[in-house]
mmCIF file as Biopython writes it, N, C-alpha, C and O atoms, coordinates in Angstrom:
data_model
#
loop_
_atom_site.group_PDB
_atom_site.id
_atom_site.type_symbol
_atom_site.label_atom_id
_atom_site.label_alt_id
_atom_site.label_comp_id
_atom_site.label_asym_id
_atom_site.label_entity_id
_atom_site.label_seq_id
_atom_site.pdbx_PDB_ins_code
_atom_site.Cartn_x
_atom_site.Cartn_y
_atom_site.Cartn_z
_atom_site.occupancy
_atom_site.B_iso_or_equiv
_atom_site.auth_seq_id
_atom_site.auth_asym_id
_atom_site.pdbx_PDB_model_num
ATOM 1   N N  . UNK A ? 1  ? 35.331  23.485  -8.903 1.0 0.0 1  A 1 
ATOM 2   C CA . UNK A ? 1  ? 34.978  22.752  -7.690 1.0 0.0 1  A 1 
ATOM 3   C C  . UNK A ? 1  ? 34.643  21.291  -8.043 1.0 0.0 1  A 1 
ATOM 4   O O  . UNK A ? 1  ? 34.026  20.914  -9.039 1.0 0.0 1  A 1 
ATOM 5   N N  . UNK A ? 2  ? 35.038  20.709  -7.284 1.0 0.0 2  A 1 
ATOM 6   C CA . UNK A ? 2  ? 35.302  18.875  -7.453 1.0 0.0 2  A 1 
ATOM 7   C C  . UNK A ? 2  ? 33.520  18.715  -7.053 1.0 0.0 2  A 1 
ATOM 8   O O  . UNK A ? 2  ? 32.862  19.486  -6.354 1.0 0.0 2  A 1 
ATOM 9   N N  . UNK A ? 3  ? 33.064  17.503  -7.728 1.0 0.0 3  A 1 
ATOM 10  C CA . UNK A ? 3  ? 31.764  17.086  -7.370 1.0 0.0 3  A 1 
ATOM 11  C C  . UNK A ? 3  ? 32.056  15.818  -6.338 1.0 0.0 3  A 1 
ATOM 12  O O  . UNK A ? 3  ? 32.595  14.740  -6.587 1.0 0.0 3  A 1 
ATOM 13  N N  . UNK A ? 4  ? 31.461  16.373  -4.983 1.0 0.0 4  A 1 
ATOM 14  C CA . UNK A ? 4  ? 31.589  15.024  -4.311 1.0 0.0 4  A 1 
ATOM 15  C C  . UNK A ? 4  ? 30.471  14.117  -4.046 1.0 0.0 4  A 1 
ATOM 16  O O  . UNK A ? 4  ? 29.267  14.247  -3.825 1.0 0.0 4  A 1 
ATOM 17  N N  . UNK A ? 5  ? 31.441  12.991  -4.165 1.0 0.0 5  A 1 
ATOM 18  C CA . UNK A ? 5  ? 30.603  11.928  -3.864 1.0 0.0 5  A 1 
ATOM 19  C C  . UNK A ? 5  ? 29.836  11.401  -2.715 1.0 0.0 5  A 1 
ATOM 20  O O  . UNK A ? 5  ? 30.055  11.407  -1.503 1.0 0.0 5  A 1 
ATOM 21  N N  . UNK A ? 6  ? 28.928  10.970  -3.405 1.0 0.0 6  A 1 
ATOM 22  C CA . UNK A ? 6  ? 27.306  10.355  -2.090 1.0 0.0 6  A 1 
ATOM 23  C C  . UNK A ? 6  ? 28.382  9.369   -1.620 1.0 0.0 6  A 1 
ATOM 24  O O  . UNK A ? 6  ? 29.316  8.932   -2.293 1.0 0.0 6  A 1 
ATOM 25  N N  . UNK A ? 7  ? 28.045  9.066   -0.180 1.0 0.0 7  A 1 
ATOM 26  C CA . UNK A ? 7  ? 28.577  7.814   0.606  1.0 0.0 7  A 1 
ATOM 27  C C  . UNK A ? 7  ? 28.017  7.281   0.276  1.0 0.0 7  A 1 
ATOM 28  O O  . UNK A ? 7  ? 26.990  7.699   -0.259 1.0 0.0 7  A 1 
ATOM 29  N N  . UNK A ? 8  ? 28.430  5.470   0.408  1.0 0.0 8  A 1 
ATOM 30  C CA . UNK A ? 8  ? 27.618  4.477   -0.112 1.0 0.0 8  A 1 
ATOM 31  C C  . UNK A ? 8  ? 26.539  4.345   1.447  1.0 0.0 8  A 1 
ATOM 32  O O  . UNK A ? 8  ? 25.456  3.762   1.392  1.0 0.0 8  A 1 
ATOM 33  N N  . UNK A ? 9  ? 26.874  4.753   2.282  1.0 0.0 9  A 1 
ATOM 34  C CA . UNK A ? 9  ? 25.451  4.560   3.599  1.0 0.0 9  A 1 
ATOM 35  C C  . UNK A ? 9  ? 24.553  5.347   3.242  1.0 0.0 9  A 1 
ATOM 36  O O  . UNK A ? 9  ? 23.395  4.940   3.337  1.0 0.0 9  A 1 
ATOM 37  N N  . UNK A ? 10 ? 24.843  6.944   2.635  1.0 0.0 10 A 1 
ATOM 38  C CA . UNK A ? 10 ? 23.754  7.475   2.147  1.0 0.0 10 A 1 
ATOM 39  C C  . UNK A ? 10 ? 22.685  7.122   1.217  1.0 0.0 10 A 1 
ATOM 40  O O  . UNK A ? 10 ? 21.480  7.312   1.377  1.0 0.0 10 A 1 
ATOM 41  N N  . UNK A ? 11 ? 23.493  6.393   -0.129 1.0 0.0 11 A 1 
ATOM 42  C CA . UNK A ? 11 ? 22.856  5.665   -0.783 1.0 0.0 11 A 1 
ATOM 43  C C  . UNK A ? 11 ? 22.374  4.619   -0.705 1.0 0.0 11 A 1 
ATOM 44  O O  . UNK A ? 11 ? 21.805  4.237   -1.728 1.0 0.0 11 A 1 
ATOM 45  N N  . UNK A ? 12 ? 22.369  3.746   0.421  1.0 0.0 12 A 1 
ATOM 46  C CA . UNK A ? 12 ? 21.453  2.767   0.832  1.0 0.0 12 A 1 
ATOM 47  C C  . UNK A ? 12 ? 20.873  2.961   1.896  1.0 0.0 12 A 1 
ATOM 48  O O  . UNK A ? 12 ? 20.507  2.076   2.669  1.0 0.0 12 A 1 
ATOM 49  N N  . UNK A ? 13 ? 20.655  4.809   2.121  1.0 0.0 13 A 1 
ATOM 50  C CA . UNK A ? 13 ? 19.245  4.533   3.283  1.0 0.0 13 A 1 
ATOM 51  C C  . UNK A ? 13 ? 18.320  5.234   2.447  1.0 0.0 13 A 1 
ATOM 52  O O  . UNK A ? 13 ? 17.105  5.160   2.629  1.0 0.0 13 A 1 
ATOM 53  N N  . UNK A ? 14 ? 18.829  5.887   1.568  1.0 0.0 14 A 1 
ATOM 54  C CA . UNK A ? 14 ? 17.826  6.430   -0.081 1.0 0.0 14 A 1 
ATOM 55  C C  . UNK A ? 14 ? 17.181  5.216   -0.457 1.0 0.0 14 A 1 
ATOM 56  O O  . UNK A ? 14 ? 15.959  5.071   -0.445 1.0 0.0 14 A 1 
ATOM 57  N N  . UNK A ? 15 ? 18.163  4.182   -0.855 1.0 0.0 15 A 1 
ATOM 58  C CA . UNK A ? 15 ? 17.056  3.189   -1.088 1.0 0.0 15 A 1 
ATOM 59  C C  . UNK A ? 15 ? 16.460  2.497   -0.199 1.0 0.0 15 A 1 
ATOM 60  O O  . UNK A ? 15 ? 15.717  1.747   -0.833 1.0 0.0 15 A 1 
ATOM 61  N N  . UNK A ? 16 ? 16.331  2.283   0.990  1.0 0.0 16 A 1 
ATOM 62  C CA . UNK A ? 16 ? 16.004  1.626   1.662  1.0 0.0 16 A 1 
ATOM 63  C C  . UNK A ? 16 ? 14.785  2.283   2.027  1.0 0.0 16 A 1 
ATOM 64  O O  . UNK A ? 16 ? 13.948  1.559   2.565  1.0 0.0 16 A 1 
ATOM 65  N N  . UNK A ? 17 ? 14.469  3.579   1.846  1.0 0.0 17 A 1 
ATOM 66  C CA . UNK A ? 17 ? 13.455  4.552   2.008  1.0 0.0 17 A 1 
ATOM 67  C C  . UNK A ? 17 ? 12.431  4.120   0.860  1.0 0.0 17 A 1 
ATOM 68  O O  . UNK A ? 17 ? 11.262  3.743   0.787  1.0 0.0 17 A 1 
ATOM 69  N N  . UNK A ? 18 ? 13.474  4.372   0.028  1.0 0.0 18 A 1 
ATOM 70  C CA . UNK A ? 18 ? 12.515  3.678   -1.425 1.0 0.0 18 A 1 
ATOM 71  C C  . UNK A ? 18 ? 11.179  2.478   -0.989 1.0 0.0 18 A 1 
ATOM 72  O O  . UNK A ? 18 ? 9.962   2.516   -0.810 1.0 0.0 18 A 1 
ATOM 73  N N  . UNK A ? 19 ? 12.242  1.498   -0.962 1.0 0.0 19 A 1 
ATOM 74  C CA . UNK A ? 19 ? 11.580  0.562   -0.426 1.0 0.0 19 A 1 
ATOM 75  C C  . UNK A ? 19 ? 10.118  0.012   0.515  1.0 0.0 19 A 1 
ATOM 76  O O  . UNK A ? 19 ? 9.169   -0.760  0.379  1.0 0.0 19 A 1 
ATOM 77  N N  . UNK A ? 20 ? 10.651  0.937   1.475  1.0 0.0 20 A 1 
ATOM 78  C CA . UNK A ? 20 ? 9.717   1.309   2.626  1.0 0.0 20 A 1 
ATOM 79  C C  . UNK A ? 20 ? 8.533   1.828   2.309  1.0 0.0 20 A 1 
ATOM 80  O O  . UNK A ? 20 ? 7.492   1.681   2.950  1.0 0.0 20 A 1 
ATOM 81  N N  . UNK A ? 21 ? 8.696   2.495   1.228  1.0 0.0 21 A 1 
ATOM 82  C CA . UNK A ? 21 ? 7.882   3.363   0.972  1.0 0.0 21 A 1 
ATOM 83  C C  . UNK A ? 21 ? 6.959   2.287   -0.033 1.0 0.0 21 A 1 
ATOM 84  O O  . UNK A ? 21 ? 5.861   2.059   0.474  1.0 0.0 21 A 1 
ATOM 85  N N  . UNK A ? 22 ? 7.085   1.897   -0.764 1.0 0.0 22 A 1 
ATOM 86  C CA . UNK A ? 22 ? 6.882   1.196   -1.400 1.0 0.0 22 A 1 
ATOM 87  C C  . UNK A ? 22 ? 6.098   0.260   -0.944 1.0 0.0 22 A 1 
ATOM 88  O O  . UNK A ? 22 ? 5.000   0.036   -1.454 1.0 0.0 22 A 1 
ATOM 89  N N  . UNK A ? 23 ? 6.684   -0.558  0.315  1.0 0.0 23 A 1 
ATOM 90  C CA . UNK A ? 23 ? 5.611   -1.854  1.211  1.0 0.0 23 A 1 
ATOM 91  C C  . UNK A ? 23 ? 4.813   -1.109  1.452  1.0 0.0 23 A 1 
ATOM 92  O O  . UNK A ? 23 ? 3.701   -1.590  1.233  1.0 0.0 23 A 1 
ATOM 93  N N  . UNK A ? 24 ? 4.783   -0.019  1.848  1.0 0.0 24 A 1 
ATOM 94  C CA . UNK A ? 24 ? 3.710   0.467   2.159  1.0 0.0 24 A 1 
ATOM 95  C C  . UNK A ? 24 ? 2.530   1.150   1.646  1.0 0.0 24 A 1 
ATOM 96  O O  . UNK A ? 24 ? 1.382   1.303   2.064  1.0 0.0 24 A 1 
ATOM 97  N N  . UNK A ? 25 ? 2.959   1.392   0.956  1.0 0.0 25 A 1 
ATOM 98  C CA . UNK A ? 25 ? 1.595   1.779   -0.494 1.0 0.0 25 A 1 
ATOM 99  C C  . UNK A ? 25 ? 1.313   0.236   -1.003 1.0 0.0 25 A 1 
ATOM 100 O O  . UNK A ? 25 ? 0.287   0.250   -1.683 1.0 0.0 25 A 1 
ATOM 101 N N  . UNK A ? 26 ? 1.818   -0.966  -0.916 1.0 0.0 26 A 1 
ATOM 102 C CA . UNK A ? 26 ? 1.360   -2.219  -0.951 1.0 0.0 26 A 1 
ATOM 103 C C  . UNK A ? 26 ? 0.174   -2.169  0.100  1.0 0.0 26 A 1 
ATOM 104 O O  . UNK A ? 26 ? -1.027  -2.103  -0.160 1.0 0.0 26 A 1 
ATOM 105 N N  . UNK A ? 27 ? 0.795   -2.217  1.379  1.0 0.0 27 A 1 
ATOM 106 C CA . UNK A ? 27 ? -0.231  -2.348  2.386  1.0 0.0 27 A 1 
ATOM 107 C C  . UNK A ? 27 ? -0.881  -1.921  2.343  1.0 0.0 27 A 1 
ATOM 108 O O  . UNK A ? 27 ? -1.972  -2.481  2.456  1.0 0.0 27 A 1 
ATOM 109 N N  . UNK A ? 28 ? -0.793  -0.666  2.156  1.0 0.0 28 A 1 
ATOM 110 C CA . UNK A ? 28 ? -2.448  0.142   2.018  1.0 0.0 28 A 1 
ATOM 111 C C  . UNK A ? 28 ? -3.443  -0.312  0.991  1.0 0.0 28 A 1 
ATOM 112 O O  . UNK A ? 28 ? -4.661  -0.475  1.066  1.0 0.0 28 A 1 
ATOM 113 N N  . UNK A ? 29 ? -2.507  -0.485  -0.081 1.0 0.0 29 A 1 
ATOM 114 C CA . UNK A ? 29 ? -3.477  -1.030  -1.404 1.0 0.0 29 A 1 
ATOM 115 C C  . UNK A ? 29 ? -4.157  -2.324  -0.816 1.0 0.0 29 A 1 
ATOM 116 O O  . UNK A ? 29 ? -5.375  -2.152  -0.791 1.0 0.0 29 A 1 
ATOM 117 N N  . UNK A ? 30 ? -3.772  -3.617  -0.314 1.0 0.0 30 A 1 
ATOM 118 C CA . UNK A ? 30 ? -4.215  -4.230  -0.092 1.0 0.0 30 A 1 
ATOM 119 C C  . UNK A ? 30 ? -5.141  -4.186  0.660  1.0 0.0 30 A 1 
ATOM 120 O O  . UNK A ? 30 ? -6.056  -4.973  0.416  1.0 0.0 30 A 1 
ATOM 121 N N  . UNK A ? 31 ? -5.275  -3.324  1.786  1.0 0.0 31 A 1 
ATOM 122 C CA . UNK A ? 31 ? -5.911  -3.181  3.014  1.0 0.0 31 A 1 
ATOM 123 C C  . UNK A ? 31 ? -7.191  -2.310  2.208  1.0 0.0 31 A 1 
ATOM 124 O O  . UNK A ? 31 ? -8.282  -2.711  2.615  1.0 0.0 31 A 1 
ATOM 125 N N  . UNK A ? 32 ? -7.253  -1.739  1.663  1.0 0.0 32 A 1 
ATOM 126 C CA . UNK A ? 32 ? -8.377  -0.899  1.485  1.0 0.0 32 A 1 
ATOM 127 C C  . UNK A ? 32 ? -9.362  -1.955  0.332  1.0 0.0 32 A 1 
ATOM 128 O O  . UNK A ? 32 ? -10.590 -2.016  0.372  1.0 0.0 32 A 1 
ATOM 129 N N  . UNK A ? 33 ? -8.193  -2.974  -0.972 1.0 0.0 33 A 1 
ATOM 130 C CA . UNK A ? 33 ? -8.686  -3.624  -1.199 1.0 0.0 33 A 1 
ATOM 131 C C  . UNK A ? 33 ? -9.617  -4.633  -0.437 1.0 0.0 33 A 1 
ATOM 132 O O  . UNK A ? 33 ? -10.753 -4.753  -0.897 1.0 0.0 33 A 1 
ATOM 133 N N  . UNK A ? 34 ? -9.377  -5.164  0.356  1.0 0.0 34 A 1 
ATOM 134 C CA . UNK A ? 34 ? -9.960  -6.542  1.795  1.0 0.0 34 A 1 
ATOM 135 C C  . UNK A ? 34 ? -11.134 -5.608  1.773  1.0 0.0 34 A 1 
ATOM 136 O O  . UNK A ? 34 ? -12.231 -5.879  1.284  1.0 0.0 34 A 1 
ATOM 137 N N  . UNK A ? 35 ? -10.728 -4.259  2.467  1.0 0.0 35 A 1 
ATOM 138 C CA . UNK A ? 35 ? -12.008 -3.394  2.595  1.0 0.0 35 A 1 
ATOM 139 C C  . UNK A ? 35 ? -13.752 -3.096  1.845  1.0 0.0 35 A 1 
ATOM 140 O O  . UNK A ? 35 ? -14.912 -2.952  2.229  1.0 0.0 35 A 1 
ATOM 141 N N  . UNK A ? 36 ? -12.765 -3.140  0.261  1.0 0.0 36 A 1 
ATOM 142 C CA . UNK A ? 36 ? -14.140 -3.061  -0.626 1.0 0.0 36 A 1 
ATOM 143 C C  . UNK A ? 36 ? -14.708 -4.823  -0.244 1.0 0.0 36 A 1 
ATOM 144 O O  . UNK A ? 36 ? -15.821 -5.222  0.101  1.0 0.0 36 A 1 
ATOM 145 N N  . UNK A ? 37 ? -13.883 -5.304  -0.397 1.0 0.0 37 A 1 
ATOM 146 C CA . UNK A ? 37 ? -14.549 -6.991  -0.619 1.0 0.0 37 A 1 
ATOM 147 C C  . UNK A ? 37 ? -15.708 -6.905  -0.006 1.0 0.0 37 A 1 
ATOM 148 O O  . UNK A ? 37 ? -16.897 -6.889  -0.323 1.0 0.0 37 A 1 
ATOM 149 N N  . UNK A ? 38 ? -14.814 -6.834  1.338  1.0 0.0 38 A 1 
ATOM 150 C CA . UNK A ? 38 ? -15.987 -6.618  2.746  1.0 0.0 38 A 1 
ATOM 151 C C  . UNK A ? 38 ? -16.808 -6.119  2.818  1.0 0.0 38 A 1 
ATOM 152 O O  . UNK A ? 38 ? -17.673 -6.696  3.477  1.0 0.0 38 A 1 
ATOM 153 N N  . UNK A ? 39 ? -17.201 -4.688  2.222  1.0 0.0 39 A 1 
ATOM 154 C CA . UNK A ? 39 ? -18.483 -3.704  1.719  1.0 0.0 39 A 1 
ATOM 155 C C  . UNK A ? 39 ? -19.366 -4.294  0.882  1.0 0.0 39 A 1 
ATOM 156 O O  . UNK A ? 39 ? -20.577 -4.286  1.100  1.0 0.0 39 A 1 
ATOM 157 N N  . UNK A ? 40 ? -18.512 -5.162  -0.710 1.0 0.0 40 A 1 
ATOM 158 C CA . UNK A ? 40 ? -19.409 -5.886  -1.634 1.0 0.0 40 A 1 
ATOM 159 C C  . UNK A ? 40 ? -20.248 -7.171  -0.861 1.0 0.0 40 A 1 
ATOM 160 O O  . UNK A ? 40 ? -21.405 -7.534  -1.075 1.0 0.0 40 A 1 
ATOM 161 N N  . UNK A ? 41 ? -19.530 -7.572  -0.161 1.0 0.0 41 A 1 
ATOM 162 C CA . UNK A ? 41 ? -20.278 -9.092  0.772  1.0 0.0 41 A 1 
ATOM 163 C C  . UNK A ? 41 ? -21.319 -8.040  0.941  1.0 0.0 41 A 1 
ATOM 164 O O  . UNK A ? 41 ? -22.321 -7.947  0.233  1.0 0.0 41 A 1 
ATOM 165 N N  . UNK A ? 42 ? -20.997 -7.225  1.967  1.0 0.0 42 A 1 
ATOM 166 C CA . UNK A ? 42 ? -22.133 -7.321  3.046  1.0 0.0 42 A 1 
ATOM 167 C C  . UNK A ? 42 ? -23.475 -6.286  2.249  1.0 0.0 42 A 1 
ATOM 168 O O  . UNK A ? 42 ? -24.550 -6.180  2.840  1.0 0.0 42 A 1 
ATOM 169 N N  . UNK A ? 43 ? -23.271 -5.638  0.999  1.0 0.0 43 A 1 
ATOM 170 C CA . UNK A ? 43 ? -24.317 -5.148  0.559  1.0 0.0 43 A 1 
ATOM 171 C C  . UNK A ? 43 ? -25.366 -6.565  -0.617 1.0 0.0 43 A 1 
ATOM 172 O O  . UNK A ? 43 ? -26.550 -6.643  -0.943 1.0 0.0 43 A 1 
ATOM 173 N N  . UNK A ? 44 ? -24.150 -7.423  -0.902 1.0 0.0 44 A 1 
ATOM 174 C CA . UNK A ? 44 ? -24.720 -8.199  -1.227 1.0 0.0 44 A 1 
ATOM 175 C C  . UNK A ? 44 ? -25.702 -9.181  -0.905 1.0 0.0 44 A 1 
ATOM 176 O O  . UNK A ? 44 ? -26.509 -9.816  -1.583 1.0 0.0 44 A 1 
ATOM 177 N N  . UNK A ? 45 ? -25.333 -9.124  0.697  1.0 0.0 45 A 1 
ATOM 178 C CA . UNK A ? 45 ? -26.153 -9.927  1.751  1.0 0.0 45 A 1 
ATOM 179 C C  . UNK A ? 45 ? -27.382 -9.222  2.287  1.0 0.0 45 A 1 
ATOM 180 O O  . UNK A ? 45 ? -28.348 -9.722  2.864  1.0 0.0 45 A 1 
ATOM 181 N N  . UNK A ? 46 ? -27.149 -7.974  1.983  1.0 0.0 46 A 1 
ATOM 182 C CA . UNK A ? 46 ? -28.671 -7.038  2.354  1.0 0.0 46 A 1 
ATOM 183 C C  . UNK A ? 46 ? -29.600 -7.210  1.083  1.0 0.0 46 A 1 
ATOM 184 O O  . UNK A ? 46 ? -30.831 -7.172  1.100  1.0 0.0 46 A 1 
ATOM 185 N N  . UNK A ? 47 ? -28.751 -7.414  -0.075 1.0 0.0 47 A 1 
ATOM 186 C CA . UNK A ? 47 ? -29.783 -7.172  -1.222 1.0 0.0 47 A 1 
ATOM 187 C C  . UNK A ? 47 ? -30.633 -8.667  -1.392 1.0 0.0 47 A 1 
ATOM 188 O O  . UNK A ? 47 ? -31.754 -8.811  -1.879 1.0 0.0 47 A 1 
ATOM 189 N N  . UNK A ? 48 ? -29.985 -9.424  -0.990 1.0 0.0 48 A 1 
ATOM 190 C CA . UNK A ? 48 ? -30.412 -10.913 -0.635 1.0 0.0 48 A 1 
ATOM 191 C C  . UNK A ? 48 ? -31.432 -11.300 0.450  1.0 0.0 48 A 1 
ATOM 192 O O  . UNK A ? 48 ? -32.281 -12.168 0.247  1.0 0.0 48 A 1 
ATOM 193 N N  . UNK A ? 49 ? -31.332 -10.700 1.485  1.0 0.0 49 A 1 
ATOM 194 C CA . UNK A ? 49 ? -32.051 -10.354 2.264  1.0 0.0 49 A 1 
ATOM 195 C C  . UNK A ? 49 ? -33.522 -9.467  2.054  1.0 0.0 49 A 1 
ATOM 196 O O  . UNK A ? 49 ? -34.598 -9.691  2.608  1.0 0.0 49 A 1 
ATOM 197 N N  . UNK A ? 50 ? -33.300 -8.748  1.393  1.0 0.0 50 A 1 
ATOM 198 C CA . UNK A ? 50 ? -34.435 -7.880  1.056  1.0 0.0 50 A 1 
ATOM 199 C C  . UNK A ? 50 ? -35.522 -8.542  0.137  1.0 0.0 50 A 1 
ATOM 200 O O  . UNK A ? 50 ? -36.693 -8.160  0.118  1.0 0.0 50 A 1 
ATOM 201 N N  . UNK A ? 51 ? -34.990 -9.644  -0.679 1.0 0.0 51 A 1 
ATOM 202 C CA . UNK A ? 51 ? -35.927 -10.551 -1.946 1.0 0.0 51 A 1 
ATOM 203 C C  . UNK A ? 51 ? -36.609 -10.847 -0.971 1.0 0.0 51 A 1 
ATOM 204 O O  . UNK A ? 51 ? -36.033 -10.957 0.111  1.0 0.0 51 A 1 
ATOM 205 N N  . UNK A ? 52 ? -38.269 -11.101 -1.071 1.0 0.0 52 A 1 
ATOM 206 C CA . UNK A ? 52 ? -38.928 -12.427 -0.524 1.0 0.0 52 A 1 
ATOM 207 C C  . UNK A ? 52 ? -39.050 -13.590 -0.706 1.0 0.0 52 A 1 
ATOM 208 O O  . UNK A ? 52 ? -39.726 -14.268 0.067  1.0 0.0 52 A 1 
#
């Protein structure tokens, strides 16, 4: 039996999935990064707050 071949549309919505996938574990990384920042400020600003 002959091995057939991937279409080339198949193989560029494989990668294009890739891809996708990819920005998006960016985004998230980033987004959760912004997130801690935002947690470190604002505990930093309580602990600042709390000195007399």
């Amino acid at each position: 039996m002959a091995k057939r071949r991937k279409k080339a549309a198949a193989k560029k919505t494989t990668k294009k999935r890739k891809v996708t996938r990819a920005a998006t574990k960016r985004k998230k990384t980033a987004k959760k990064t912004s997130m801690m920042k935002r947690a470190r400020r604002r505990v930093k600003r309580a602990v600042t707050s709390m000195m007399p």
